[in-house]
Backbone as CSV, one residue per row, in Angstrom:
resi,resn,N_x,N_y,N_z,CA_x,CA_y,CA_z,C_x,C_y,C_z
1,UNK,-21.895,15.432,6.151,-21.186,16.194,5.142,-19.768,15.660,4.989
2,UNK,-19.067,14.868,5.731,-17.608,14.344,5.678,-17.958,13.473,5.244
3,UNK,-18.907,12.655,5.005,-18.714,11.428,4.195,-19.163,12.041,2.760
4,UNK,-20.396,12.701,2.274,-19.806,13.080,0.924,-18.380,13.614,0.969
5,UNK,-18.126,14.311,1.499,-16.558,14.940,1.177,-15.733,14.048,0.715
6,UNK,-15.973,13.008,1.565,-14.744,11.607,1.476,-15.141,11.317,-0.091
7,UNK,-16.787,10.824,-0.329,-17.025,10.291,-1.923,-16.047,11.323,-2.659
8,UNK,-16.364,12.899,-2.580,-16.109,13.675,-4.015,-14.535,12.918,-4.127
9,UNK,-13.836,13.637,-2.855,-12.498,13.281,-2.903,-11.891,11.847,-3.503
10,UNK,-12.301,10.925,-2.966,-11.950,9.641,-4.161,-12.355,9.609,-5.430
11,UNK,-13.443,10.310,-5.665,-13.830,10.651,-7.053,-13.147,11.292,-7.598
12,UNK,-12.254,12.207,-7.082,-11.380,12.927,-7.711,-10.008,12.410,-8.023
13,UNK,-9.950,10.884,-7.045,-8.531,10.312,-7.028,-8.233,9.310,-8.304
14,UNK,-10.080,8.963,-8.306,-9.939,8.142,-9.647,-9.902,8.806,-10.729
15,UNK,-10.565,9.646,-10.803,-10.363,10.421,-11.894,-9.379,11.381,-12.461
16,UNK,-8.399,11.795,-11.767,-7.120,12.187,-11.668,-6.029,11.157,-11.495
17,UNK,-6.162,10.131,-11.691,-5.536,8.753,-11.309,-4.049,9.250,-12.314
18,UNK,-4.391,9.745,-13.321,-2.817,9.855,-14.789,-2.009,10.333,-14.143
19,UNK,-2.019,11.663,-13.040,-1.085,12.185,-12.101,-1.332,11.646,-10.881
20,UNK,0.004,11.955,-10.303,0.499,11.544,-9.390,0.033,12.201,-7.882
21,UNK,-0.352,13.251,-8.063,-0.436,14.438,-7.253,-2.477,14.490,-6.594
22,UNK,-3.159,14.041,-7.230,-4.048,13.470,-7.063,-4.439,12.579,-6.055
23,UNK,-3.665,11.253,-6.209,-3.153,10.305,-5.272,-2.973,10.797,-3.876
24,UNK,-1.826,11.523,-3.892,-0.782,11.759,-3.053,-2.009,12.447,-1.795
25,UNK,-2.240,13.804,-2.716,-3.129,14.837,-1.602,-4.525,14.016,-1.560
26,UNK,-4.949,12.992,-1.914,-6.157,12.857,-1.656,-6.053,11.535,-0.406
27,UNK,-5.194,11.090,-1.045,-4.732,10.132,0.267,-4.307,10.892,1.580
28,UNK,-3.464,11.657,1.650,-3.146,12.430,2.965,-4.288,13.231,3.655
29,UNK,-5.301,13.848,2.419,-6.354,14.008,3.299,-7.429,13.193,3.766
30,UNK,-7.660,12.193,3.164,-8.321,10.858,3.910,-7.757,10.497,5.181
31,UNK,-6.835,10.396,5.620,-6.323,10.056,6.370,-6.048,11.012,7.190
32,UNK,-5.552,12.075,6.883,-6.288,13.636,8.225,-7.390,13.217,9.055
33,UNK,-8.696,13.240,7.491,-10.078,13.352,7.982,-10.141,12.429,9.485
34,UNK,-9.344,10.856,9.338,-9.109,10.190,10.349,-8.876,10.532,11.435
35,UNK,-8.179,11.203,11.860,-7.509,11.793,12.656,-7.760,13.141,13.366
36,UNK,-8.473,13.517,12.528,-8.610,15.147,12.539,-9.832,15.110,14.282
37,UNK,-9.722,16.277,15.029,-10.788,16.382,16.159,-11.535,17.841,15.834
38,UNK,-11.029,18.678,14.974,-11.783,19.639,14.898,-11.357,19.886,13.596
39,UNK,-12.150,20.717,12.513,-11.909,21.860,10.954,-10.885,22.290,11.165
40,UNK,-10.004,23.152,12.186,-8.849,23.361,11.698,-7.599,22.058,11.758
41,UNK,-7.979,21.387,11.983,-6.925,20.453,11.544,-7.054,19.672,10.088
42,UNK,-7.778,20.082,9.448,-7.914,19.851,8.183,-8.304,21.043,6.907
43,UNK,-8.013,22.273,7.649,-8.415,23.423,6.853,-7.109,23.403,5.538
44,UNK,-5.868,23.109,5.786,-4.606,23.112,5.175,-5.171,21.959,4.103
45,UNK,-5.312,20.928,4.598,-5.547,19.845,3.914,-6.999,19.937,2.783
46,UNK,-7.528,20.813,3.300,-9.248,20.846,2.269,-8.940,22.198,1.392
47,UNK,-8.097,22.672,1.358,-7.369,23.952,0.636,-6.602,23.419,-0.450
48,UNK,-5.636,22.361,-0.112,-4.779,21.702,-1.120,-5.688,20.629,-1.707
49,UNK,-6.180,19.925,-1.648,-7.182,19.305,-1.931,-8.521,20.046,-3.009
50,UNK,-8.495,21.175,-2.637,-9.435,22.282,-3.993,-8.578,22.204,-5.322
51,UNK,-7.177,22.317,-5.162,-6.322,22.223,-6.170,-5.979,21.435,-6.418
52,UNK,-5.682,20.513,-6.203,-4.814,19.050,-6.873,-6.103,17.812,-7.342
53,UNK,-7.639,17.582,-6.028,-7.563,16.475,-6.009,-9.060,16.971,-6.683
54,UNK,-9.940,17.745,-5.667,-11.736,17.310,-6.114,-11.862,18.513,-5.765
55,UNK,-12.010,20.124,-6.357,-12.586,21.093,-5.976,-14.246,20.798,-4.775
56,UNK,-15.001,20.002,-5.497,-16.119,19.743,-4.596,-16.038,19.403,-3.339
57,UNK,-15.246,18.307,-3.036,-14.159,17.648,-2.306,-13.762,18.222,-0.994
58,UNK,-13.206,19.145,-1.834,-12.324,20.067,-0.879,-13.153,21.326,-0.285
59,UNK,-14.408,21.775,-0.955,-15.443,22.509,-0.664,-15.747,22.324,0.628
60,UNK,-16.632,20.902,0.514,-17.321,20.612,1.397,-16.291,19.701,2.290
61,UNK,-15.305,19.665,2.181,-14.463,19.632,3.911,-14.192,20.497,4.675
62,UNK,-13.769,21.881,3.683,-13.836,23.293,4.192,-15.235,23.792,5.298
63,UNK,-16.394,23.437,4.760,-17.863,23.979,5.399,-18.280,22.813,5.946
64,UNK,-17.476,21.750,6.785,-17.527,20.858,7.455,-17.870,21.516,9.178
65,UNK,-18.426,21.403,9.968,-18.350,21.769,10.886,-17.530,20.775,12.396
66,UNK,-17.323,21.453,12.953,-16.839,20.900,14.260,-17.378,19.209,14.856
67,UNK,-18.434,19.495,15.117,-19.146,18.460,15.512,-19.058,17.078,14.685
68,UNK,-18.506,17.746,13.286,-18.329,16.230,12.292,-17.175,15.595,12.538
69,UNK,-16.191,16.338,13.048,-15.169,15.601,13.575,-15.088,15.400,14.992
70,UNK,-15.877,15.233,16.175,-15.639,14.892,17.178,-15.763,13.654,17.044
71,UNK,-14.816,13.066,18.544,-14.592,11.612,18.469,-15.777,11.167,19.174
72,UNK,-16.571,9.944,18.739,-17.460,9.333,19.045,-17.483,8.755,20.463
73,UNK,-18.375,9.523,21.021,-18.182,8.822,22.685,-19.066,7.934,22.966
74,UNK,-18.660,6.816,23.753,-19.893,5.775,24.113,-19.417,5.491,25.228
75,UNK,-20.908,5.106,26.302,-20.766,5.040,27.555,-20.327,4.019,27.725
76,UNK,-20.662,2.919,28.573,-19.636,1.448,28.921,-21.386,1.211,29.425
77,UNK,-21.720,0.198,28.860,-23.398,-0.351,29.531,-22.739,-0.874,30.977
78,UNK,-23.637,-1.073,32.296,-22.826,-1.714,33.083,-23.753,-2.225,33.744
């Protein structure tokens, strides 16, 4: 579900491309999503993002669950 999220959201960046504000919040939340280890660290960001960038977008980052943002663990083969 975070990777559609990611599509709507650039979909919304291109298509909102005439303003500026588009850009701005859709880029900062791409780059959350990066970062982010759990939904509330991107709940602010998928809220502003309903308004400025991709309502859909911002939907489905909202009803993102936990587990989509944990960091990928891998063992060490040995």
């Amino acid at each position: 579900m975070k990777t559609v999220a990611k599509v709507f959201i650039i979909i919304g960046m291109v298509v909102g491309a005439i303003g500026i504000l588009p850009l701005i919040f859709g880029g900062i939340t791409l780059s959350k999503m990066k970062t982010a280890t759990s939904k509330e660290d991107v709940k602010v960001w998928g809220i502003l993002d309903i308004f400025f960038c991709s309502m859909i977008g911002g939907i489905l980052l909202l009803c993102c669950k936990d587990e989509d943002f944990a960091p990928a663990t891998s063992e060490s083969a040995e």
